[in-house]
py3Dmol code that shows the C-alpha trace and the ligand (Angstrom):
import py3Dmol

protein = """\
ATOM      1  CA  UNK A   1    -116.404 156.156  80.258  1.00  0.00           C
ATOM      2  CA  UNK A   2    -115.388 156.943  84.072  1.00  0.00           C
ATOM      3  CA  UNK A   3    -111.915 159.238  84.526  1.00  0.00           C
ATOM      4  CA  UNK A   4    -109.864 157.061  86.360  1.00  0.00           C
ATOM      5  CA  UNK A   5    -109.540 158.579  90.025  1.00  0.00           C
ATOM      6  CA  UNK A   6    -106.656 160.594  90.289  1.00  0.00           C
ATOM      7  CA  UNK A   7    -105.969 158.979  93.852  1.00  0.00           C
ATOM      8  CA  UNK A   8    -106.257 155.520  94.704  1.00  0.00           C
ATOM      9  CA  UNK A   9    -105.091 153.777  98.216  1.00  0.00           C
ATOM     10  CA  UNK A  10    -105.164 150.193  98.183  1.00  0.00           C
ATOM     11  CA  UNK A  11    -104.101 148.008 101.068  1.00  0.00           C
ATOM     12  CA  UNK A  12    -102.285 150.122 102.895  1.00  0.00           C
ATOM     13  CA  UNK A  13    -100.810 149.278 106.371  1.00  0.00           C
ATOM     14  CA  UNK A  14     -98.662 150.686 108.435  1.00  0.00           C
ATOM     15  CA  UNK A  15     -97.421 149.466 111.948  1.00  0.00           C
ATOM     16  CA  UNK A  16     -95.166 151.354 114.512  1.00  0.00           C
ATOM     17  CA  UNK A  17     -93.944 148.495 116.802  1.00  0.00           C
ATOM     18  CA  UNK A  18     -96.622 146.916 117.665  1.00  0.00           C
ATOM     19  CA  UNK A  19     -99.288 149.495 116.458  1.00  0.00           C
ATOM     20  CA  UNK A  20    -101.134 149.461 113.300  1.00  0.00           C
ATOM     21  CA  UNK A  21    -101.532 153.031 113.018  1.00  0.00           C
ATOM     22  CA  UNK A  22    -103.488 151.897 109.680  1.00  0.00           C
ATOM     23  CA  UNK A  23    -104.773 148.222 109.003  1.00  0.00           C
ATOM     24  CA  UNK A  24    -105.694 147.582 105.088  1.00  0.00           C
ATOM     25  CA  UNK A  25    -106.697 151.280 104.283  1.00  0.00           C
ATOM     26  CA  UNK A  26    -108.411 151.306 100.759  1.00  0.00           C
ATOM     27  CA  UNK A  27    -110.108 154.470  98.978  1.00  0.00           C
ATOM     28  CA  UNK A  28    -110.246 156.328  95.970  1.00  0.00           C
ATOM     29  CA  UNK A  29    -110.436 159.802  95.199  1.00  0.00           C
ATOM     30  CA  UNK A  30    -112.253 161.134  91.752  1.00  0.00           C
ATOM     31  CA  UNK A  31    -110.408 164.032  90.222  1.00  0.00           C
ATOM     32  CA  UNK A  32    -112.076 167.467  90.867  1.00  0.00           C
ATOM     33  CA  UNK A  33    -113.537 166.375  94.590  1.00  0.00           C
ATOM     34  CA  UNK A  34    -113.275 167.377  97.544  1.00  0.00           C
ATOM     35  CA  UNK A  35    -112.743 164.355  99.956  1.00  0.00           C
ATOM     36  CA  UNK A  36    -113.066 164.506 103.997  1.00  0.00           C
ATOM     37  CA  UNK A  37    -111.310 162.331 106.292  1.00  0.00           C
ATOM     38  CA  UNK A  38    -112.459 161.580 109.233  1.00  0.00           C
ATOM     39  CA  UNK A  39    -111.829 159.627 112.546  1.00  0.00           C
ATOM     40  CA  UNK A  40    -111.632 160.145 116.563  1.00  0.00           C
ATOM     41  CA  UNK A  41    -108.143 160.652 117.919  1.00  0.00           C
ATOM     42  CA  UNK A  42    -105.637 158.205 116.947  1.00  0.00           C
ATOM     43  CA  UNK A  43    -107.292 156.898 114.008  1.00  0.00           C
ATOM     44  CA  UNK A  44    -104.806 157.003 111.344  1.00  0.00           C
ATOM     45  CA  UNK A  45    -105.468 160.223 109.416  1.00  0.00           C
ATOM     46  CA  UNK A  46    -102.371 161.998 110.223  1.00  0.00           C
ATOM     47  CA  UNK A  47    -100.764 158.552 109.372  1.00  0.00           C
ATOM     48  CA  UNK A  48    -101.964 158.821 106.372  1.00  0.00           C
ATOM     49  CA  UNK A  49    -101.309 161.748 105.403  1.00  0.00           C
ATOM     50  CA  UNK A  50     -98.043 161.167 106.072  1.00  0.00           C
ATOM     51  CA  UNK A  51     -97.527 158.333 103.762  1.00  0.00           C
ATOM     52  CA  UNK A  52     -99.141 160.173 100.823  1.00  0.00           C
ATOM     53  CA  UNK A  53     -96.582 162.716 101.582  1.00  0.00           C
ATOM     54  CA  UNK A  54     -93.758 160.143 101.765  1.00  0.00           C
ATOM     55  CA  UNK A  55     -93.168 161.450 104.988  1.00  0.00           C
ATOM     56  CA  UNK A  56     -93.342 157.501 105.999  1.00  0.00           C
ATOM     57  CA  UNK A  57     -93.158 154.531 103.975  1.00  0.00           C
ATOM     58  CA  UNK A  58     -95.842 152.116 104.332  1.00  0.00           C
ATOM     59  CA  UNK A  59     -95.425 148.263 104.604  1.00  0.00           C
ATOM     60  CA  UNK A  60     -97.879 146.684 102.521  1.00  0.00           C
ATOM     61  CA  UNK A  61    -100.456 148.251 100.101  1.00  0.00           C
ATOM     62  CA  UNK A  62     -99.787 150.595  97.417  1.00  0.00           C
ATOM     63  CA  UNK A  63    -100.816 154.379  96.804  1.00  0.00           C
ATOM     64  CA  UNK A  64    -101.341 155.145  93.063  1.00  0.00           C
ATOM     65  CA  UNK A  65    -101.644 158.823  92.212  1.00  0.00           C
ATOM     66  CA  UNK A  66    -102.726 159.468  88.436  1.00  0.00           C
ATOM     67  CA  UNK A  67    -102.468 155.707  87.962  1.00  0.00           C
ATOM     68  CA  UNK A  68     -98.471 155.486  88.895  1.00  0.00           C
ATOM     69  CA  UNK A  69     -97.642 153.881  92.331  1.00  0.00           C
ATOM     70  CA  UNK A  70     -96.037 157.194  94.132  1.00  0.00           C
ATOM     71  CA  UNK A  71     -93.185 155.129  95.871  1.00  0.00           C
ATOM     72  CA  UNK A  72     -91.983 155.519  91.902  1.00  0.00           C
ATOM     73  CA  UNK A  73     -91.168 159.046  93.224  1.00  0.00           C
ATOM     74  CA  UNK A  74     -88.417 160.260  96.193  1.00  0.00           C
ATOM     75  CA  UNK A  75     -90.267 161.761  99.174  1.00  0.00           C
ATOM     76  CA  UNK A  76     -88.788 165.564  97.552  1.00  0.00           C
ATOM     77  CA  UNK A  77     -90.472 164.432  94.468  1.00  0.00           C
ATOM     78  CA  UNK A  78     -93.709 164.824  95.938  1.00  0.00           C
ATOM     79  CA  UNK A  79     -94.526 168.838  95.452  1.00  0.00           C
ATOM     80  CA  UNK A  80     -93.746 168.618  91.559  1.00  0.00           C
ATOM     81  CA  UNK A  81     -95.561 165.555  90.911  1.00  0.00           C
ATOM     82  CA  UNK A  82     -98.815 167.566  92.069  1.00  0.00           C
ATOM     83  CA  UNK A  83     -99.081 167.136  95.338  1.00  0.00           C
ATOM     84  CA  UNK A  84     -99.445 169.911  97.980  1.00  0.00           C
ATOM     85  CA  UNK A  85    -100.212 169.899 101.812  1.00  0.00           C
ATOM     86  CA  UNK A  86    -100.744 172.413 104.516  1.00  0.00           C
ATOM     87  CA  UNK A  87     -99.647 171.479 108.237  1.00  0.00           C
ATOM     88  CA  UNK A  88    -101.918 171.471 111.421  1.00  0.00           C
ATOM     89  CA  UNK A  89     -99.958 174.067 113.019  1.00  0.00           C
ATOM     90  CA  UNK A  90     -98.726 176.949 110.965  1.00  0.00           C
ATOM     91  CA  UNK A  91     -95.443 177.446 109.526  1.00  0.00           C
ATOM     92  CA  UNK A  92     -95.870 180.863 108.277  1.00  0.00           C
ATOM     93  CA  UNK A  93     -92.668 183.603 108.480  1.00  0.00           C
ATOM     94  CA  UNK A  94     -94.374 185.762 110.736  1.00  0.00           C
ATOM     95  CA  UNK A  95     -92.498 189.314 110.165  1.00  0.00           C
ATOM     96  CA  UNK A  96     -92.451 188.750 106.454  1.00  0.00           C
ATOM     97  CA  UNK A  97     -95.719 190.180 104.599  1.00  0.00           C
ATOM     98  CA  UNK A  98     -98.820 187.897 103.197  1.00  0.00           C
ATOM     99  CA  UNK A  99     -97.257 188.606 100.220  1.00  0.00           C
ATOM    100  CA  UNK A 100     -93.784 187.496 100.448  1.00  0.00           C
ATOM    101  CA  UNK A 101     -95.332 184.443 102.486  1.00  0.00           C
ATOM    102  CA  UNK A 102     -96.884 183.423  99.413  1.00  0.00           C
ATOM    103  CA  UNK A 103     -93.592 184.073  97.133  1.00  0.00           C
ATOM    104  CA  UNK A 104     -92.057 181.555  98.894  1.00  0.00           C
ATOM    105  CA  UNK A 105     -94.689 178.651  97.944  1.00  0.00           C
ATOM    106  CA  UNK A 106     -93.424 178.953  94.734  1.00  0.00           C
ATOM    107  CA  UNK A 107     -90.020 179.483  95.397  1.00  0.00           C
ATOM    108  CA  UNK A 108     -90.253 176.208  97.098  1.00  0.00           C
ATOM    109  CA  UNK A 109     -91.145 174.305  93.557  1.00  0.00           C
ATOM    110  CA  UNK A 110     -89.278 175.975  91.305  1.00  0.00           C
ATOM    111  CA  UNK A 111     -85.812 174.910  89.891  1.00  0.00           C
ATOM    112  CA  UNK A 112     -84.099 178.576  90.897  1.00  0.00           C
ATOM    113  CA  UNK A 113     -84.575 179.641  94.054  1.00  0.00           C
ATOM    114  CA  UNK A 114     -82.752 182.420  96.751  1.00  0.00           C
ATOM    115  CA  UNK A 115     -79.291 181.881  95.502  1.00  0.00           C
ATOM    116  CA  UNK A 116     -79.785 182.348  91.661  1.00  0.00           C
ATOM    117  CA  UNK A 117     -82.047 185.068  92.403  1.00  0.00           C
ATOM    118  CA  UNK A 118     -79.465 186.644  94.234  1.00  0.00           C
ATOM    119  CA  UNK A 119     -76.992 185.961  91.764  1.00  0.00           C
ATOM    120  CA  UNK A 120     -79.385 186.822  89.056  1.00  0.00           C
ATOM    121  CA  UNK A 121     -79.076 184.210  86.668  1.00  0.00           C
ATOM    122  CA  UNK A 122     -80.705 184.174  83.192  1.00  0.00           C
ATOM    123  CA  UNK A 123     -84.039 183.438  82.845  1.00  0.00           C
ATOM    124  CA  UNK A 124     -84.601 183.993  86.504  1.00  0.00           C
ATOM    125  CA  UNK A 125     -86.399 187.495  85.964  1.00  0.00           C
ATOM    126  CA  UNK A 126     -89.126 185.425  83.759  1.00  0.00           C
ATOM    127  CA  UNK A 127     -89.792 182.716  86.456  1.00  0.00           C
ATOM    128  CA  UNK A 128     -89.760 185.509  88.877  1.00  0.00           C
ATOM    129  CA  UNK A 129     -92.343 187.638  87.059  1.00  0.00           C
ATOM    130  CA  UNK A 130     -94.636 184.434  86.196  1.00  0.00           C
ATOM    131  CA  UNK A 131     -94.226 183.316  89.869  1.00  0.00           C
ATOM    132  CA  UNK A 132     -95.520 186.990  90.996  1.00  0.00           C
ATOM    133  CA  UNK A 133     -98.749 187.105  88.785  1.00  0.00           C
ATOM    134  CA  UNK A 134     -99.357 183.369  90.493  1.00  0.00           C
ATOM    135  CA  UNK A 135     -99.224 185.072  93.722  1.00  0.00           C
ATOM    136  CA  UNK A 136    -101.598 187.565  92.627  1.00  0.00           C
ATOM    137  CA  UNK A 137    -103.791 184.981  91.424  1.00  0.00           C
ATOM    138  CA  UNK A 138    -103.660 182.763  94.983  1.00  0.00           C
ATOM    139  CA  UNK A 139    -104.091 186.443  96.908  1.00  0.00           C
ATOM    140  CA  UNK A 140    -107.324 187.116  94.900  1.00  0.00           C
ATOM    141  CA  UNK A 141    -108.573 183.777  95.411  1.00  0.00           C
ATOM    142  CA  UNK A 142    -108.304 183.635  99.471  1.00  0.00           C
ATOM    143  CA  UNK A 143    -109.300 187.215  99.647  1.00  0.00           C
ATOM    144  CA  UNK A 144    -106.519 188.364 101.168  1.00  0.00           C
ATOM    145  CA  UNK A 145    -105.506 191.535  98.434  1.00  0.00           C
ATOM    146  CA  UNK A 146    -106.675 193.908 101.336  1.00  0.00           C
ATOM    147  CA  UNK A 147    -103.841 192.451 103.290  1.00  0.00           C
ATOM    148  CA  UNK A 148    -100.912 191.668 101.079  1.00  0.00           C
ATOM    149  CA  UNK A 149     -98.466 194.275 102.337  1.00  0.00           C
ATOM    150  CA  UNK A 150     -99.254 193.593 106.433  1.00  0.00           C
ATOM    151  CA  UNK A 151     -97.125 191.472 107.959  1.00  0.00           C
ATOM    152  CA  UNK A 152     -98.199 188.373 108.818  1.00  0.00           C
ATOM    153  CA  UNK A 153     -98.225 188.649 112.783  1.00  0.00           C
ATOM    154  CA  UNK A 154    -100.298 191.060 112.242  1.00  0.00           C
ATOM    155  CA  UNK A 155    -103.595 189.651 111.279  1.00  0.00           C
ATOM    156  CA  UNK A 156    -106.012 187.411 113.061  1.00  0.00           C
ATOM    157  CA  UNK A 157    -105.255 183.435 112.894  1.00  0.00           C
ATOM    158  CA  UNK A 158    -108.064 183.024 110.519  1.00  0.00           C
ATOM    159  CA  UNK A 159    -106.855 185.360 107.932  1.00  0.00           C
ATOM    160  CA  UNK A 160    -103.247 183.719 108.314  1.00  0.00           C
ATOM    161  CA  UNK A 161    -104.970 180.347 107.917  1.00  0.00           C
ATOM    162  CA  UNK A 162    -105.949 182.038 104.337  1.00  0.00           C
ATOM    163  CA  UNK A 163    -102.437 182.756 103.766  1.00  0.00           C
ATOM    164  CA  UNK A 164    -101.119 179.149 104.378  1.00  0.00           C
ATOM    165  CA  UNK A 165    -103.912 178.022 101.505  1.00  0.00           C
ATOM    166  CA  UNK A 166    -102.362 180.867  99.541  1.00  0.00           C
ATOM    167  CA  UNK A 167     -98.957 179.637  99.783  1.00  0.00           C
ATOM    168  CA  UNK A 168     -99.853 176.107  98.981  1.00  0.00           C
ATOM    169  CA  UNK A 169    -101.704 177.028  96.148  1.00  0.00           C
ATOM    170  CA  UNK A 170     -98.263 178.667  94.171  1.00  0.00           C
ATOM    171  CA  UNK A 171     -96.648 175.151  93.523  1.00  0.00           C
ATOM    172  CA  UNK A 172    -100.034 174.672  91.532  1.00  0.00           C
ATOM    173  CA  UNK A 173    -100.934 171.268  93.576  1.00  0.00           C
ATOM    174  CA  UNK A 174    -103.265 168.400  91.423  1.00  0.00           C
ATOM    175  CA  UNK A 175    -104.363 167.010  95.064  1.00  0.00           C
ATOM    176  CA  UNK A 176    -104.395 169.537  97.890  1.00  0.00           C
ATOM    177  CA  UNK A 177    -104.350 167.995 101.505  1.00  0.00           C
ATOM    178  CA  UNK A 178    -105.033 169.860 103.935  1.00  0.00           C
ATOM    179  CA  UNK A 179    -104.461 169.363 107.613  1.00  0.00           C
ATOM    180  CA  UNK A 180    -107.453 170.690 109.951  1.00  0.00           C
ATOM    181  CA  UNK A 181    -107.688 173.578 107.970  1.00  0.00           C
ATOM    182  CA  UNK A 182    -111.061 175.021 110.694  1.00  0.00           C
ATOM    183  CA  UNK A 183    -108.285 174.051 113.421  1.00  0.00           C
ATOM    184  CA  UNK A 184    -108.738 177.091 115.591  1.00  0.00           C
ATOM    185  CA  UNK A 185    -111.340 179.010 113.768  1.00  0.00           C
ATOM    186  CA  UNK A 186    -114.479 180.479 114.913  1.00  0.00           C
ATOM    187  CA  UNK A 187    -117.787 180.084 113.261  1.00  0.00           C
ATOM    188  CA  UNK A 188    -117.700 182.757 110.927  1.00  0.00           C
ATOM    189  CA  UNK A 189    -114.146 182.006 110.141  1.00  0.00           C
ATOM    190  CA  UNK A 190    -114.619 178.309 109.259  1.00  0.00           C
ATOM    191  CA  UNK A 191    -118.155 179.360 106.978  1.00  0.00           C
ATOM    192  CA  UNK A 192    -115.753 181.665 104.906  1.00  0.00           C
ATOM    193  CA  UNK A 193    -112.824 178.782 104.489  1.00  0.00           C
ATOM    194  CA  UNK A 194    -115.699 176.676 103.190  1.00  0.00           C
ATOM    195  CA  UNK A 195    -116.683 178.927 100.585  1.00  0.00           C
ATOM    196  CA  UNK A 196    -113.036 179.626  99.486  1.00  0.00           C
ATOM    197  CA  UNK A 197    -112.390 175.790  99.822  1.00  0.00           C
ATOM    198  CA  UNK A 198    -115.775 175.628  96.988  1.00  0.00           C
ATOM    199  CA  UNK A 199    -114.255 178.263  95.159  1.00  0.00           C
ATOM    200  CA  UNK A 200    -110.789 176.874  94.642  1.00  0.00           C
ATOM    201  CA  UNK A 201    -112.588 173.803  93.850  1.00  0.00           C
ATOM    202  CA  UNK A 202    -114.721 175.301  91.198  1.00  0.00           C
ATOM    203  CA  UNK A 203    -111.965 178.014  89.570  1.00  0.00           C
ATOM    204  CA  UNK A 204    -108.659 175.871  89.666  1.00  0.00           C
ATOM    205  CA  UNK A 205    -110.722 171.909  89.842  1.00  0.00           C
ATOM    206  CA  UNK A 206    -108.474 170.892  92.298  1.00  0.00           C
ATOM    207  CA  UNK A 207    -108.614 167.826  94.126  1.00  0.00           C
ATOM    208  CA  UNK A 208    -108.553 167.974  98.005  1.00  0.00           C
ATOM    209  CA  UNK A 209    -108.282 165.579 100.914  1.00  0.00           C
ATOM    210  CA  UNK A 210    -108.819 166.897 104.058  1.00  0.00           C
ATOM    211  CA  UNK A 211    -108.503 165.770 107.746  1.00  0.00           C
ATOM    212  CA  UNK A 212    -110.953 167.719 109.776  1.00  0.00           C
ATOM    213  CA  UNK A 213    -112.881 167.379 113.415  1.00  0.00           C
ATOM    214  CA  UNK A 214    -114.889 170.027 112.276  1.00  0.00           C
ATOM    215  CA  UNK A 215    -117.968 167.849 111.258  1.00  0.00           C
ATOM    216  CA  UNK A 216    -119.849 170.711 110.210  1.00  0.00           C
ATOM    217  CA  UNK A 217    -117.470 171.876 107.915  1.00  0.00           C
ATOM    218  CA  UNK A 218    -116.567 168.372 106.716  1.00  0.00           C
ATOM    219  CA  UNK A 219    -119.837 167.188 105.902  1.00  0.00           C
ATOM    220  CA  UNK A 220    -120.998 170.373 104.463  1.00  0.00           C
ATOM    221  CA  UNK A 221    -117.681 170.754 102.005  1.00  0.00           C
ATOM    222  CA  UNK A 222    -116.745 167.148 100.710  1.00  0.00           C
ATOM    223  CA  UNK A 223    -118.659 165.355  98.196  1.00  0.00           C
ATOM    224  CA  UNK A 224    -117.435 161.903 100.008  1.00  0.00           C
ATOM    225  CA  UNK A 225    -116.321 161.176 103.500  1.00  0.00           C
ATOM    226  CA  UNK A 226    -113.986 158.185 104.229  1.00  0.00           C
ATOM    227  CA  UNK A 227    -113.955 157.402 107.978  1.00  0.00           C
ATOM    228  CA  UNK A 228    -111.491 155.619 109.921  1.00  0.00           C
ATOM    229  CA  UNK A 229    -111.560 154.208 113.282  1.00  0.00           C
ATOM    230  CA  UNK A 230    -108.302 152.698 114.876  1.00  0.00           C
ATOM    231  CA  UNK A 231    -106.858 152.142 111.662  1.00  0.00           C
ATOM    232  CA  UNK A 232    -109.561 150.901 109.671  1.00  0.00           C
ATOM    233  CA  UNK A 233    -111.928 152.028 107.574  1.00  0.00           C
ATOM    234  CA  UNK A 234    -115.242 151.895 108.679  1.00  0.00           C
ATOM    235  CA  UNK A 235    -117.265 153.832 105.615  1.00  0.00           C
ATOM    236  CA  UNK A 236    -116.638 155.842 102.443  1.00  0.00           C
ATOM    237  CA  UNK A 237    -119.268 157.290 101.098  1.00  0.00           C
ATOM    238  CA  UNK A 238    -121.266 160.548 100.505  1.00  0.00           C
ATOM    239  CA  UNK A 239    -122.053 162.908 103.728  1.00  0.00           C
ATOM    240  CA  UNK A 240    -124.868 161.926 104.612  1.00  0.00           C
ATOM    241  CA  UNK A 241    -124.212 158.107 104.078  1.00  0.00           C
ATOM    242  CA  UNK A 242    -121.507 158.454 106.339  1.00  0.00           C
ATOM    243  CA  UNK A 243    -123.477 160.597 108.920  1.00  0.00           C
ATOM    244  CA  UNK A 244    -125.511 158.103 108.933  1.00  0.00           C
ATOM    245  CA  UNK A 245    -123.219 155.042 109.328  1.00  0.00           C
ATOM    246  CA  UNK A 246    -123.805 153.026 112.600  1.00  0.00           C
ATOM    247  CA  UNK A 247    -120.120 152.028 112.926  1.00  0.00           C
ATOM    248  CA  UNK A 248    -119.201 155.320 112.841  1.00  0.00           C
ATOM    249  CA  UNK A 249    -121.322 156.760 115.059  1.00  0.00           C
ATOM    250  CA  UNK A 250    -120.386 154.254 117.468  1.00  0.00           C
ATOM    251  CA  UNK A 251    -117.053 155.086 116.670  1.00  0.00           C
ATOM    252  CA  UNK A 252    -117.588 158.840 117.873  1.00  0.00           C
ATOM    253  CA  UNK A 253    -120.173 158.113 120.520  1.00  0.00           C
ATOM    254  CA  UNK A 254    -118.122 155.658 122.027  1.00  0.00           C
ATOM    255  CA  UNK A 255    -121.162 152.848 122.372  1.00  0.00           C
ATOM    256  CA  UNK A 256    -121.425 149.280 121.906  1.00  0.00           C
TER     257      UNK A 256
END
"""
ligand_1 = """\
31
ATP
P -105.561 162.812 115.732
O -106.951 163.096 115.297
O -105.446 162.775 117.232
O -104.524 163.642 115.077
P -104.987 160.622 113.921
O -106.232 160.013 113.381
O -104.267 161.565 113.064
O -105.282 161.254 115.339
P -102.495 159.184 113.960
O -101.711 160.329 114.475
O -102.335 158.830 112.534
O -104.045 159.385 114.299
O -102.142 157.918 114.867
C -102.585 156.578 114.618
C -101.937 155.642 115.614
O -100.542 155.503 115.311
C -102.015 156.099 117.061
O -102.188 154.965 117.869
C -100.659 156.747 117.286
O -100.305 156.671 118.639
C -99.755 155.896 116.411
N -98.597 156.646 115.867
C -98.663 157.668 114.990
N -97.430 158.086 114.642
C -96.555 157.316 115.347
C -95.132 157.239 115.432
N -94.355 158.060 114.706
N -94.602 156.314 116.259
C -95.390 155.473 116.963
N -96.728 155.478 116.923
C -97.320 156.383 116.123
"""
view = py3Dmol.view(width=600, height=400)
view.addModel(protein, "pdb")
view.setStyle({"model": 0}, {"cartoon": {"style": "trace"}})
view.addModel(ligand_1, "xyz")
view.setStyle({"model": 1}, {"stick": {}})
view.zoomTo()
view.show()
C-alpha cells in the first residue's frame, strides 16, 4: 500500500493578463523526497512557488497538501500547516548573531512572540526554552555551532546561506521549498549544501521542493526532477530520465 504523496498539484494555471505564467501544471511529491524544479528563465517556477505559498491564488487547478486542498487554509496559515520556504535573496538581520537569526524562525510560528516575551507571560519561559534547544538542534545540523555567536555580516555568503536553512528549519516545516538555495555559491560551497540538504533529508525526513539552475546540484540531490518550460510541464521523472528528456533539452539548448 503506497503513502499517499504528501504534495499533489493538479491542473494548475495561472495567467497574469495575458500570460500564462503556468498552463495545466500537474505533479506529485512522495513524502520524504527531495524534488527539483527546473526550467529556463520565465518558466513558471517562481510562479509556483508562489502559489504553494499562497503568495498568489491560482485560477483553475487545485494544490492538495496531505490530501486537503491548501486554499482550505489563509495565506498566514501556511507556516503552521507545515510548510516552510527560503527566499532567493536573503532576508537575514545582518548585525544580529547566527544564533538569534535562527530564534526568530521560531518566533515567527509560535503563538507568543516579542511582546509577551517582553511582558513575560506564563508559559512563555517553556516555549522559550523548547524553542532554544530547536535552535541548537537546526545549528548542529547546518554546521554552523562554530559560528553561533558571530554576527551574521560577518561570515561568508555561503555560511549565511546555512543560516537561512537554519532559520527555516525552527517552524519544523513537513515540505521545505527552497528558492535557489546554490544561488551564489562556489563549488565547494554548493557540494557542502548538498550534503546538508541529504542530511536534513535523512535525520528530520523532510520533504523538499527546490527551484535550482544549478543542474549539478539538482540532478545530483533530488530523487525526481519536474521540468517546466513556458509554463508547462515538459517531464517529471527521475534525474537521469529528465537529463535525458529531448523536450527539455531543447528547452535549455534552445533548438528545434
Ligand atoms: P526565473 O528562472 O527567471 O526566476 P521562473 O521560472 O521563476 O523564472 P516566473 O518568474 O514564474 O518564471 O515567471 C513566469 C512567467 O510569468 C514569466 O513570463 C513572467 O514574466 C510572468 N510573471 C511572473 N510574475 C508576474 C507578475 N506578478 N505579473 C506579471 N507577469 C508575471
Amino acid at each position: 500500500q503506497a503513502t499517499p504523496p504528501l504534495l499533489e498539484v493538479s491542473g494548475v494555471t495561472v495567467r497574469f493578463g495575458g500570460i500564462v505564467a503556468l498552463d495545466q501544471v500537474s505533479f506529485d511529491v512522495q513524502q520524504g523526497t527531495i524534488a527539483g524544479l527546473i526550467g529556463p528563465n520565465g518558466a513558471g517556477k517562481t510562479t509556483l512557488f508562489n502559489c504553494l505559498s499562497r503568495l498568489y491564488t491560482f485560477s483553475e487547478g487545485r494544490i492538495n497538501f496531505e490530501g486537503h486542498p491548501l486554499t482550505d487554509h489563509p495565506p498566514h496559515g501556511i507556516a503552521s500547516l507545515g510548510i516552510g520556504r527560503t527566499f532567493q535573496n536573503l532576508a537575514l538581520f545582518r548585525t544580529m548573531s547566527v544564533r538569534d537569526n535562527v530564534m526568530l524562525g521560531g518566533h515567527c510560528r509560535s503563538s507568543s512572540g516579542f511582546l509577551s516575551n517582553a511582558l513575560r507571560l506564563p508559559g512563555v519561559r517553556r516555549e522559550e526554552e523548547e524553542l532554544s534547544a530547536r535552535a541548537d538542534e537546526a545549528i548542529r545540523l547546518m554546521d554552523l555551532g562554530d559560528v553561533a555567536q558571530r554576527p551574521v555580516a560577518d561570515l561568508p555568503f555561503g555560511t549565511q546561506k546555512r543560516v537561512e536553512l537554519a532559520r527555516a528549519l525552527m517552524s519544523r516545516p513537513k515540505l521545505l521549498l527552497l528558492d535557489e538555495p546554490a544561488g551564489g555559491l562556489n563549488h565547494e560551497e554548493v557540494d557542502g549544501l548538498r550534503q546538508l540538504l541529504k542530511r536534513i533529508q535523512q535525520e528530520l525526513k523532510l520533504t523538499m521542493l527546490l527551484v535550482e539552475h544549478h543542474m549539478n546540484l539538482v540532478m545530483r540531490v533530488s530523487d525526481q526532477v519536474v521540468a517546466l518550460d513556458f509554463g508547462k510541464k515538459i517531464a517529471d521523472g527521475t534525474p537521469a530520465e529528465v537529463q535525458g528528456n529531448p523536450d527539455v533539452i531543447k528547452a535549455y539548448l534552445g533548438v528545434e
